[in-house]
BATORMAR-460599 format. One line per 5 residues: number of its first residue (from 1); for each residue x, y, z of C-alpha. Coordinates in Angstrom, 3 decimals, decimal comma. Example, Ala and Ser with C-alpha at 12.3 -4.5 7.8 and 13.67 -1.06 7.14 Angstrom:
# residues 2
1	12,300/-4,500/7,800 ~ 13,670/-1,060/7,140
//
This chain:
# residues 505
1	-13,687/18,249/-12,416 ~ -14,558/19,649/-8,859 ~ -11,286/18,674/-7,145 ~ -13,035/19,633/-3,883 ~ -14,968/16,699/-4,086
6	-12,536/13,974/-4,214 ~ -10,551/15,973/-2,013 ~ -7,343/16,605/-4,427 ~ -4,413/18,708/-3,237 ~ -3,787/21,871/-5,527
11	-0,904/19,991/-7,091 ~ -3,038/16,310/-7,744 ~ -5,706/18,904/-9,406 ~ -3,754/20,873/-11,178 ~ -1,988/17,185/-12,396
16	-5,616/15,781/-12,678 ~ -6,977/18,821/-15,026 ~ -3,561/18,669/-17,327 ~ -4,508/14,957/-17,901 ~ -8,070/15,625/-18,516
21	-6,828/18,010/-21,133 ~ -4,493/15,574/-22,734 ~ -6,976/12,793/-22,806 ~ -9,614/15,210/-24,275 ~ -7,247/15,768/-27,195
26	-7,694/11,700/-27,689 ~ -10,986/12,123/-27,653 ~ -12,124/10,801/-23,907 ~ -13,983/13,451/-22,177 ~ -13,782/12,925/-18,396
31	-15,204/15,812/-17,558 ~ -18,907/15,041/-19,168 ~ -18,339/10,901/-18,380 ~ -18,008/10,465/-22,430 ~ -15,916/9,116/-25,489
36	-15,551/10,902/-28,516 ~ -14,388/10,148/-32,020 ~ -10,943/8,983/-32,061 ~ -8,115/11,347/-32,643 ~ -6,133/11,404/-35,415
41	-2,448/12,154/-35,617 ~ 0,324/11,581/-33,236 ~ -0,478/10,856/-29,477 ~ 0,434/12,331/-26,080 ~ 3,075/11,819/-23,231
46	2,864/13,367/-19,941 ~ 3,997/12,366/-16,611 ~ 2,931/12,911/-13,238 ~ 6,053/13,229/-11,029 ~ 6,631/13,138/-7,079
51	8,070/11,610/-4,295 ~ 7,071/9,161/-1,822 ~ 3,609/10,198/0,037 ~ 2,456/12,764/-2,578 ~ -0,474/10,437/-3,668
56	0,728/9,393/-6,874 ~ -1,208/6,359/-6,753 ~ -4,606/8,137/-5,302 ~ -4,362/10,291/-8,674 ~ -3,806/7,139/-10,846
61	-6,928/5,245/-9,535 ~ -9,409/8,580/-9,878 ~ -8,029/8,416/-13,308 ~ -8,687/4,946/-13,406 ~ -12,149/5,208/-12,059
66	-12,897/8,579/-14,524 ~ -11,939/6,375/-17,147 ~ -14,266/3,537/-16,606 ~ -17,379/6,239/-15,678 ~ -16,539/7,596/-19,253
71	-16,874/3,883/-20,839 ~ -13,177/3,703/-21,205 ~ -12,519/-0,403/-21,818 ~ -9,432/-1,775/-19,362 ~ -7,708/-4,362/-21,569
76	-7,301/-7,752/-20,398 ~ -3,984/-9,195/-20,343 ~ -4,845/-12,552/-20,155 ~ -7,343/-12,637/-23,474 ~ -8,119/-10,439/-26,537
81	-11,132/-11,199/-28,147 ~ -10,937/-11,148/-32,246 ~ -14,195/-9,364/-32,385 ~ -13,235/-5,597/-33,175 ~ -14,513/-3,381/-30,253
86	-15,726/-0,174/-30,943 ~ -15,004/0,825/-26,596 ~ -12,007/3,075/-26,281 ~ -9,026/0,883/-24,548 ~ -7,288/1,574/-21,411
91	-4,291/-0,408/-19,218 ~ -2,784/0,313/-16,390 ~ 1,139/-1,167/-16,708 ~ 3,958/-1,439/-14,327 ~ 7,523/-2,543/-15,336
96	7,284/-5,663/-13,030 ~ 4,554/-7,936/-11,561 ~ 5,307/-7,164/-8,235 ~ 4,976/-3,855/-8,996 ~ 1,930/-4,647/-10,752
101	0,798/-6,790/-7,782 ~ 1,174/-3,576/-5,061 ~ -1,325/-1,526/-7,662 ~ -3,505/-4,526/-7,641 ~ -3,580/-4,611/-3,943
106	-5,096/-1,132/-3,668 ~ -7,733/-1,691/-6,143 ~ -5,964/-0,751/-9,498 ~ -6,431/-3,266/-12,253 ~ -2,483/-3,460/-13,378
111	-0,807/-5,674/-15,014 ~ 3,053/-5,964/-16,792 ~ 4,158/-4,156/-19,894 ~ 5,102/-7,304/-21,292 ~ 1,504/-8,785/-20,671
116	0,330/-6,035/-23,060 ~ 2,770/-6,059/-25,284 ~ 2,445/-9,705/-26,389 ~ -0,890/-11,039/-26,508 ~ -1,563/-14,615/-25,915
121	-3,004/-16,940/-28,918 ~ -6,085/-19,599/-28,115 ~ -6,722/-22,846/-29,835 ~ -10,035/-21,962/-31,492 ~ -12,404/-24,419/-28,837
126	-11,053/-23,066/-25,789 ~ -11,064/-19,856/-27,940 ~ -15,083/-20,917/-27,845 ~ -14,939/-20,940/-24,070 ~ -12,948/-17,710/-23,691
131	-16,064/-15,693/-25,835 ~ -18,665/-17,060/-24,204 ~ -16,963/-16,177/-20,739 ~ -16,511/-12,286/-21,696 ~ -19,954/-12,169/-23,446
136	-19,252/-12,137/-26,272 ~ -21,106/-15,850/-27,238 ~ -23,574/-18,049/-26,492 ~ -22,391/-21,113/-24,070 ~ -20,371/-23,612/-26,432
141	-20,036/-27,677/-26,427 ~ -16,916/-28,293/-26,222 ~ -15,506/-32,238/-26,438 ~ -13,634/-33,337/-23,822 ~ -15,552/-31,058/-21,062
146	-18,272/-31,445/-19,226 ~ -21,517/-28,975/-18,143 ~ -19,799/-29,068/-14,366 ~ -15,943/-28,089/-15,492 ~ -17,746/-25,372/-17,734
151	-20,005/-24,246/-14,505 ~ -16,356/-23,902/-12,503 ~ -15,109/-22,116/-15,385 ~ -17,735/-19,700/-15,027 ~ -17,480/-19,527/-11,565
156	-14,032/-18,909/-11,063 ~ -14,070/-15,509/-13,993 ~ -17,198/-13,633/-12,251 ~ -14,702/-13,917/-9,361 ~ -11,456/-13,037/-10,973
161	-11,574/-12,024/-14,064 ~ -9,101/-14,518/-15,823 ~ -9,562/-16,553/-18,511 ~ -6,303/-18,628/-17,935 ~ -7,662/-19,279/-14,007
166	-11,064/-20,584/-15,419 ~ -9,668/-23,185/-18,057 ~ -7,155/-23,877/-15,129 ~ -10,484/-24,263/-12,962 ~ -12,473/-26,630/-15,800
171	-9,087/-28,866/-15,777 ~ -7,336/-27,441/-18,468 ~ -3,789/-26,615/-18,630 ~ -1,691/-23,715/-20,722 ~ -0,431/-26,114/-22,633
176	-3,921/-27,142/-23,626 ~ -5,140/-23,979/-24,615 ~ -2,314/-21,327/-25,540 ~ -1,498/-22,186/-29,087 ~ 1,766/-19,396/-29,027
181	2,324/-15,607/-28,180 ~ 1,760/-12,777/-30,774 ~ 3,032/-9,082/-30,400 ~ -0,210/-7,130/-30,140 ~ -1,184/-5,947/-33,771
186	-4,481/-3,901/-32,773 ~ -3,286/-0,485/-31,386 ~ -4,775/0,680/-27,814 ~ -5,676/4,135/-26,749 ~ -4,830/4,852/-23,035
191	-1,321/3,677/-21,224 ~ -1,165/4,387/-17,891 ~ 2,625/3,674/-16,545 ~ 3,313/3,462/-12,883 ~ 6,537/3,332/-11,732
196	8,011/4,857/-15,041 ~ 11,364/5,983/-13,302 ~ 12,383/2,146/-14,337 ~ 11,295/2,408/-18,135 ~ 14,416/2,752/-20,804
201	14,040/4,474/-23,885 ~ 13,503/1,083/-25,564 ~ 10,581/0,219/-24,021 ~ 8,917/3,750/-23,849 ~ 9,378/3,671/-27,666
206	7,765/-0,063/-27,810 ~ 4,990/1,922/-25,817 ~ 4,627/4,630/-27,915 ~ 3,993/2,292/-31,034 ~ 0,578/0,923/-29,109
211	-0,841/3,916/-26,990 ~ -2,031/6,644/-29,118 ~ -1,865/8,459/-25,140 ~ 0,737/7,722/-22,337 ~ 1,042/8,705/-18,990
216	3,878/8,343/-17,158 ~ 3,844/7,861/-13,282 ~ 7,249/7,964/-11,425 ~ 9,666/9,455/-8,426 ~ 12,310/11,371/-9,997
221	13,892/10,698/-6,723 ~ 14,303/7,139/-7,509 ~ 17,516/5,489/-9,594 ~ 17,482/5,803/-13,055 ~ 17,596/2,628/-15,795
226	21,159/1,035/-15,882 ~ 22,721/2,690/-19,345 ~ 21,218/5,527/-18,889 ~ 23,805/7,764/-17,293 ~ 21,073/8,655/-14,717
231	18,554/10,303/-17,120 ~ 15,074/8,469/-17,026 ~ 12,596/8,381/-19,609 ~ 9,980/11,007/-18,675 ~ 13,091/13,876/-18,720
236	13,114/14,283/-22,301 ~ 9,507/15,585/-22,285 ~ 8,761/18,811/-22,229 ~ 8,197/21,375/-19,322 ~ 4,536/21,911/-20,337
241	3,829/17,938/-20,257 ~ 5,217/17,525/-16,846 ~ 3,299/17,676/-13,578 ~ 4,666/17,608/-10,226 ~ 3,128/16,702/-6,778
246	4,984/18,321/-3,888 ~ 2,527/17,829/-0,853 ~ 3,128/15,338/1,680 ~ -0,499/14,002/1,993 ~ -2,405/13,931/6,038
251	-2,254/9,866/5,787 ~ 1,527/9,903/5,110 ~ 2,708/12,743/7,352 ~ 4,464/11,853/10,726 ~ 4,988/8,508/9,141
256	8,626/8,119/10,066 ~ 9,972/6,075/7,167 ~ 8,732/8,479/4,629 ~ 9,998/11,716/6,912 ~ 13,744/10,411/6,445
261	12,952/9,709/2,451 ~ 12,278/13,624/2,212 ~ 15,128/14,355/4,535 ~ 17,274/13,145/1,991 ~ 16,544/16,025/-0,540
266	18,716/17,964/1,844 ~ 21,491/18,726/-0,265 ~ 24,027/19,897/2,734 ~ 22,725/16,516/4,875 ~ 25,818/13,912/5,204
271	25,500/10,202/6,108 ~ 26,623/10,258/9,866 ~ 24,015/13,158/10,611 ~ 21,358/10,782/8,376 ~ 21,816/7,964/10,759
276	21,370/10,140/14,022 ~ 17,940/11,105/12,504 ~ 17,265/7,368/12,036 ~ 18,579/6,907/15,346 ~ 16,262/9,413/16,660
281	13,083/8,078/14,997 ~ 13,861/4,389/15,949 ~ 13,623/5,992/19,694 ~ 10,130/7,393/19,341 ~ 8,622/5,323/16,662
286	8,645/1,788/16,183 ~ 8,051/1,496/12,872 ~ 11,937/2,428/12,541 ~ 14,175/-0,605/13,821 ~ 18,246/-0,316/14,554
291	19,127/-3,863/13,756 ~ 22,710/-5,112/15,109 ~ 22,512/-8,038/13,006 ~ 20,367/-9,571/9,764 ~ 16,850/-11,231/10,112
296	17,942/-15,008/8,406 ~ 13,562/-15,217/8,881 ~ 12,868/-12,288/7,174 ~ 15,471/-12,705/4,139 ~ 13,299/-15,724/3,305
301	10,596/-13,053/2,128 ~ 11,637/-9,974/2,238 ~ 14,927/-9,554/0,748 ~ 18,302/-7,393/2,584 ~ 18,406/-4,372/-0,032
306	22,374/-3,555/-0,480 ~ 24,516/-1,624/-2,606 ~ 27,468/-3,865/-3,384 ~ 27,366/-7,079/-5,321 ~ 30,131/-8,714/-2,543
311	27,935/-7,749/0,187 ~ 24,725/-9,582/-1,277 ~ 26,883/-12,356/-1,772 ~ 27,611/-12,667/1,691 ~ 24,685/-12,607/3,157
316	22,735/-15,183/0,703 ~ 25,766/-17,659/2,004 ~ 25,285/-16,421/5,507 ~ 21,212/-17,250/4,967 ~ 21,618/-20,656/3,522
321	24,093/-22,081/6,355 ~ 21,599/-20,485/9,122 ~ 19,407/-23,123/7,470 ~ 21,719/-25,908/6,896 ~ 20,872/-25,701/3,649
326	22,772/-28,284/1,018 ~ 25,367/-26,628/-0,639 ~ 24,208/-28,790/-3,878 ~ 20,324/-28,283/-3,976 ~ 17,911/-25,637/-2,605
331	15,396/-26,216/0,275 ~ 11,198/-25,929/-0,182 ~ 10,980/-21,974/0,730 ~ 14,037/-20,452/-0,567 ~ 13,684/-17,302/-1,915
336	15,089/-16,443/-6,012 ~ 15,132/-13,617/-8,212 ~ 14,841/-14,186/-11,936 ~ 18,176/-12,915/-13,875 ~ 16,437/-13,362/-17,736
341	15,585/-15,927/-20,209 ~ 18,295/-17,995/-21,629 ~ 17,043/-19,626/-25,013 ~ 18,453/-19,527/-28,590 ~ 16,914/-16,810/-30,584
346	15,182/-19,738/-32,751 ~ 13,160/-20,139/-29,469 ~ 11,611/-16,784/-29,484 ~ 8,134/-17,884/-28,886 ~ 9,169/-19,728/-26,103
351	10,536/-16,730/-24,500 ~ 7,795/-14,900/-25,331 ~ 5,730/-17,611/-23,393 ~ 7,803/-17,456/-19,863 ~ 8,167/-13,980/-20,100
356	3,847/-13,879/-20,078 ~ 3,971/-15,978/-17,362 ~ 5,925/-14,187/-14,847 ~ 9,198/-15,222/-15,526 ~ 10,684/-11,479/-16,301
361	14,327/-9,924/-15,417 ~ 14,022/-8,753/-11,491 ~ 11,045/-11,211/-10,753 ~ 10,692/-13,067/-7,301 ~ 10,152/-16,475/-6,950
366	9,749/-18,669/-4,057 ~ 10,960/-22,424/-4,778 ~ 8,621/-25,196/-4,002 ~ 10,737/-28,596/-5,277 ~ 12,427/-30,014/-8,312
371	9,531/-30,740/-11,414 ~ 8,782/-32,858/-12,993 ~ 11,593/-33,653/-15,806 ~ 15,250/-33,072/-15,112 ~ 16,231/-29,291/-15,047
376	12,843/-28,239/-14,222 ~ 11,433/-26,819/-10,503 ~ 8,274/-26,151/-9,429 ~ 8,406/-21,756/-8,304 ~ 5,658/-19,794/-6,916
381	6,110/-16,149/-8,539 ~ 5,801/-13,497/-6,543 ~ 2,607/-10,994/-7,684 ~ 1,850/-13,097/-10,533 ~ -2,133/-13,300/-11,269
386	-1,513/-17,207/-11,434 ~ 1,972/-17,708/-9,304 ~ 2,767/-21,590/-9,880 ~ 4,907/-22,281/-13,044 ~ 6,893/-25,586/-13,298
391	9,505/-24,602/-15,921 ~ 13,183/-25,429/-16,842 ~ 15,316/-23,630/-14,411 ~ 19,071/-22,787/-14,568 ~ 19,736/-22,001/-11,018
396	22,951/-20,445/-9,872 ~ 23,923/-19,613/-5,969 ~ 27,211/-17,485/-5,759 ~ 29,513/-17,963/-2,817 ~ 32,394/-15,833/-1,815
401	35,509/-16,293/-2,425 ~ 34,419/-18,338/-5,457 ~ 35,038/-16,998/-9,066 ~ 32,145/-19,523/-10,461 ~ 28,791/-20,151/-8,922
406	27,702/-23,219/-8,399 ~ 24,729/-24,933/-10,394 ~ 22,386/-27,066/-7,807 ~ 19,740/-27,375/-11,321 ~ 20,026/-26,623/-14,877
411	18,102/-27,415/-17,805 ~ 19,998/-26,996/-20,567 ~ 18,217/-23,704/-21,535 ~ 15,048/-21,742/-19,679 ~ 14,506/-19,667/-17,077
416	18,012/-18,195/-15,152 ~ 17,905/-17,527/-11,541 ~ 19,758/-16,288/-8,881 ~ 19,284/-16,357/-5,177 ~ 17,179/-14,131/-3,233
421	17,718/-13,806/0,193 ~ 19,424/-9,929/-0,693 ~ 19,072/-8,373/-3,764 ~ 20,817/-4,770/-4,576 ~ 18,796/-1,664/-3,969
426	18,857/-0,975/-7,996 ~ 16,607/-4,707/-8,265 ~ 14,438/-3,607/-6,068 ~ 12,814/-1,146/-7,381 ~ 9,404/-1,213/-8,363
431	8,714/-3,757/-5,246 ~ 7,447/-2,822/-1,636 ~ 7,263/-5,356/1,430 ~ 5,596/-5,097/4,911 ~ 9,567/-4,674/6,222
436	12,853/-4,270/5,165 ~ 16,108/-4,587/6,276 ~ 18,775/-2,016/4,820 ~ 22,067/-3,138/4,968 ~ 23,961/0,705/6,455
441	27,816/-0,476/6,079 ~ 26,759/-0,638/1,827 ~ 25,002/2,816/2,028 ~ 28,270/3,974/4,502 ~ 30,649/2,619/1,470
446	28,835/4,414/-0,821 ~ 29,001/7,819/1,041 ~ 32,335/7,438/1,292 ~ 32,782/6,548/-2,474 ~ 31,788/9,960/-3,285
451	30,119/9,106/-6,419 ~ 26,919/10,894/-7,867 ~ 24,084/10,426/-10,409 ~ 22,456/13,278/-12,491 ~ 24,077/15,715/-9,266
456	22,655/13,819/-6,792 ~ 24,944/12,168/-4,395 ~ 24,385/8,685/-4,732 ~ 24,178/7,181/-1,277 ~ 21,034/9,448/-0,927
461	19,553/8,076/-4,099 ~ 20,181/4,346/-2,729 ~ 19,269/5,103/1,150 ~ 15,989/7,134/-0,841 ~ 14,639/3,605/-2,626
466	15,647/1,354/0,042 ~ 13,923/3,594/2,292 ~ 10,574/3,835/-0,112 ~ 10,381/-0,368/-0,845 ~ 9,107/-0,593/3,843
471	5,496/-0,091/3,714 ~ 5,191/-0,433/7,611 ~ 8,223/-1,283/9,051 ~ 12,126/0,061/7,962 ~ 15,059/-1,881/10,252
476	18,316/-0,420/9,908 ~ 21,147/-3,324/9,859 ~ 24,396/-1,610/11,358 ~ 26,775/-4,969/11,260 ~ 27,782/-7,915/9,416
481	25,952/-10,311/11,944 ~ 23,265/-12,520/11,285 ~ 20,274/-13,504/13,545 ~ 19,762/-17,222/13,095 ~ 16,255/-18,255/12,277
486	13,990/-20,101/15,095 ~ 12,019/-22,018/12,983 ~ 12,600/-24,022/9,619 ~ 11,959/-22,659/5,699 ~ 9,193/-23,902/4,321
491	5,998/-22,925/1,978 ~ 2,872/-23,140/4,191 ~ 3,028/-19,395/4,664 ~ 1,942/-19,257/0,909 ~ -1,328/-19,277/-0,318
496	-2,612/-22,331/-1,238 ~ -3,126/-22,359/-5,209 ~ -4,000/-26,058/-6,118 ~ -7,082/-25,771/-6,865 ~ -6,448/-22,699/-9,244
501	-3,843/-24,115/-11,004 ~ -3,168/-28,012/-10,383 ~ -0,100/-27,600/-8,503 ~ 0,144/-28,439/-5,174 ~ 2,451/-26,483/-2,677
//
């Protein structure tokens, strides 16, 4: 590949021509726009490493595109046909949906790990449907729907792509039409793993058991898996299957927020000399913000990112009395994050089946009102292909002070959440918003901890991902105060889904 003409650095080439090679060994030949027999034997691992701005993502998607020029197959998460394909299989995974949902936004088809993982199971008429959709059959009669729900259906997948948004277009429901969740039997060829720092051992070996070939895409910078004792996944690999990209690309240099990330690879830089360089970009950029106090209007969306459990605490009780909110049940527009799946382990497929939908460790959510049965709430989930879910909730809200949260709903088993309004810098990894407030007395309390992570002091690995989740605007909170909110939460900032999926906002 001429890196000259799609304008690689040296590093993103030399990165770009160690993949090639490793993909070539699995028999996809980007080079000559081909497939080859299938290799045999055990698959690769590499990873493509670097910081913040050294087009990590811009290598991904040529990949991406090679892949599909060479007749490389993405996998759909949503449907897997039981015809056997004889394409070569590629997906492009990320730990979370948001995640996912940032790759998505720049034109790379991503979806979650657990989306390929499981694979979802169709009653065989809407199975029918499904077929014919992909191309794979001729248009089938199918009781219960007419010629015009089918003509929707076919509408709404030559727009998007997803089979579960056309049934939802014909009138159908998930219920309707997903008959369970299976763990994928078929084996795929081609992972491709962005933000990788976040993968455990666990789930790179659940990986490894589907991809014949893996590539890893991460910031070493980052924080590693909790367990871990700072070591990520990609360090075990060897030297030789490791490519770095050092280069601060044209597009992201003089972009403030990203010139104090790379300050912090300073080893002999402390925190109060850190701040003056914040100080000092905040006076000649204003895409760097000194906040005196917490945006209550901003928490709605775009969560406080702070070290200390006590501190995130705080400020979530701080956010709901700005809004008079009732101690005993949320309002319409109140931001949660998903803490797991609480089910017996006799439920298992039902797990499986909120998990699919969104509903994984570290998800946002946005609730919309209580659902329909006792225990349940109506959630829009952040970055999810199809974000509105009605599903039984156990919701907790800490306050301080208080050794037990209280409960506003709970079902007596489902989906576990907690509130949203600041989440700790380790949760937030993997996301990105517009803005972001970083709470400084945490990142101060952490300086002055003196603790490290694989050598690395770790206020600079916390101040480094907080930093990293501002696309276009970083505010730096200096006090415990917080800005009360001129106008009231709600949901009509949202987009409106009802038509996708039935459920009104």
């Amino acid at each position: 590949m001429n890196a000259s003409i799609i304008q690689f650095s040296d590093d993103q080439a030399e990165a770009y021509d160690g993949i090639t090679a490793a993909l070539l060994a699995a028999g996809v030949d980007l080079d000559n726009a081909r497939t080859l027999p299938k290799a045999e034997g055990e698959g690769q691992v590499v990873a493509v490493l670097g910081k913040a701005g050294s087009g990590k993502t811009m290598l991904l998607a040529k990949i991406v595109e090679a892949l599909g020029e060479a007749g490389v197959e993405t996998v759909s998460p949503d449907y897997t046909s039981r015809k056997k394909s004889t394409r070569r299989t590629l997906a492009v995974l990320a730990p979370t949906n948001k995640a996912a949902s940032v790759l998505r936004n720049r034109g790379v088809p991503a979806t979650t790990i657990h989306r390929i993982i499981y694979s979802p199971m169709f009653s065989p008429e809407y199975e029918a449907i499904a077929e014919w959709l992909t191309g794979d059959a001729e248009r089938p009669e199918v009781e219960g729907l007419t010629d015009t729900a089918l003509d929707r259906a076919k509408l709404f997948y030559e727009a998007h792509k997803s089979i579960p948004g056309a049934l939802a277009a014909a009138g159908l429901r998930g219920s309707d039409f997903i008959a369970g969740w299976k763990r994928r039997e078929d084996p795929l060829d081609i992972g491709l793993v962005d933000e990788s720092s976040m993968l455990d051992d666990s789930q790179l070996a659940d990986l490894r058991e589907i991809f014949h070939t893996l590539v890893l895409v991460g910031d070493p910078a980052q924080l590693a898996p909790v367990g871990q004792s700072g070591a990520m996944s990609f360090d075990k690999l060897s030297e030789k299957s490791r490519f770095y990209l050092t280069r601060v690309h044209r597009q992201d240099r003089g972009n403030p927020i990203l010139d104090l990330a790379h300050a912090l690879g300073d080893a002999a830089l402390d925190f109060h000399t850190f701040e003056k360089m914040i100080e000092d970009a905040a006076s000649r950029d204003d895409r760097v913000i000194i906040a005196p106090r917490v945006d209550a209007e901003m928490m709605a969306r775009s969560p406080v990112l702070v070290w200390r459990n006590a501190t995130r605490i705080r400020l979530i009780h701080a956010f709901r009395a700005a809004y008079s909110a009732p101690e005993l049940e949320l309002l319409p527009g109140e931001p949660l994050i998903c803490d797991g799946i609480e089910l017996p382990l006799k439920h298992r497929k039902k797990r499986i089946d909120l998990e699919a939908r969104g509903l994984i460790k570290g998800a946002q959510a946005i609730y919309l009102g209580p659902g329909k049965k006792p225990g349940f709430s109506k959630l829009f989930m952040v970055g999810a292909p199809e974000p509105s879910v009605n599903v039984a909730s156990i919701i907790q809200i800490e306050a301080p002070e208080r050794e037990e949260p209280f409960i506003p709903y709970a079902a007596r088993m489902g989906a576990s959440f907690l509130h949203g309004a600041a989440v700790t810098i380790h949760k937030a990894q993997g996301s990105q918003w517009p803005q972001v407030q970083v709470f400084a007395p945490d990142l101060y309390a952490a300086a002055q901890a003196g603790r490290s992570e694989a050598g690395i002091a770790l206020w600079k690995r916390l101040a480094y991902v907080a930093i990293t989740r501002a696309e276009e605007r970083l505010l730096w909170v200096t006090r415990y105060r917080l800005g009360r909110p001129e106008t009231p939460l709600g949901t009509d900032d949202l987009p409106r889904i009802e038509a996708e999926t039935g459920l009104p906002l």
